[in-house]
C-alpha positions, 0 to 999 in steps of 0.5 A: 609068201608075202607078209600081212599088212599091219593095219589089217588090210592085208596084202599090201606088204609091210610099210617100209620106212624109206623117208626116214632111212634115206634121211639118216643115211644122208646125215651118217653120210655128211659126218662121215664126209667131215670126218669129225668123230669116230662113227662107233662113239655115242657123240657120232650117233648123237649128231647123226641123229640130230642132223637126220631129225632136222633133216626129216622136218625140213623136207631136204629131198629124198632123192640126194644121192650124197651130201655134195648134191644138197641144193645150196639154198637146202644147205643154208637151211640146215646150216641155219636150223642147227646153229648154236643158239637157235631155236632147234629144240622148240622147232623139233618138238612143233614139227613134230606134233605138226606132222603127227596132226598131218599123217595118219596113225602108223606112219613108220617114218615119223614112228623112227623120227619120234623114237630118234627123238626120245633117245636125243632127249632122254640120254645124256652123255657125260661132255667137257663143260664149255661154260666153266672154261675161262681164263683162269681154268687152265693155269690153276687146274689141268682136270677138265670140268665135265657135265651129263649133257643131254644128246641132243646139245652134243648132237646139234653142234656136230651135226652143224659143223657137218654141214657146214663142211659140207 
């Protein structure tokens, strides 16, 4: 027995997020390949999910088997829309609301790409304070200063070192 279409057409099955599953797929694949941190930690899911949102929005073809198959000129892409210091958020935020403009109400992958986003947004992790390491820090103190930083600051360098690797 087939499902219900959701929208309540009936009969043409449930909408299956393959855009967005095939995205994060290459994204797990590629930190998986630089072997950078442990997949079981929030860091891993941080990058991996930073680097299928820039993925997502950048329209990196779906059909890429594994990481290495990355057109080169797409690898450039990635490797400049994740470095530090850019204007990824901002970017992420206009994409967004320019695919919702261009997709219909129930799109299932911008669904996943909008739900990836909150969870970078509104978690924090608690990380090394890059900005109070100095000269001075390691002779006078041995204690690692740390910060609650959100996902997404975590995410982005690890999903650019990835890619870099790549």
């Amino acid at each position: 027995m087939r499902p219900e279409d959701t929208d309540g057409t009936g009969g043409n099955g449930l909408r299956v997020p393959m855009t967005w599953l095939s995205t994060e797929y290459l994204a797990d694949d590629l930190l998986r390949t630089g072997d950078l941190m442990e997949p079981t930690t929030l860091e891993f899911r941080a990058g991996r999910e930073a680097l299928a949102l820039t993925i997502f929005l950048c329209g990196v073809p779906r059909a890429a088997p594994a990481p290495r198959a990355l057109p080169g000129p797409r690898v450039d892409e990635l490797r400049l829309l994740t470095a530090y210091e850019c204007t990824w958020r901002a970017w992420v935020c206009e994409r967004l609301a320019e695919a919702g403009r261009n997709t219909g109400p129930g799109d299932p992958d911008l669904a996943l790409a909008r739900a990836a986003w909150r969870w970078l947004e509104e978690t924090e992790l608690l990380a090394a304070d890059l900005d109070a390491i100095g000269p001075g820090c390691w002779e006078t103190d041995n204690q690692e200063v740390r910060v609650w930083t959100p996902a997404w600051q975590l995410g982005l360098p690890l999903g650019h070192l990835a890619v870099r690797l790549c």
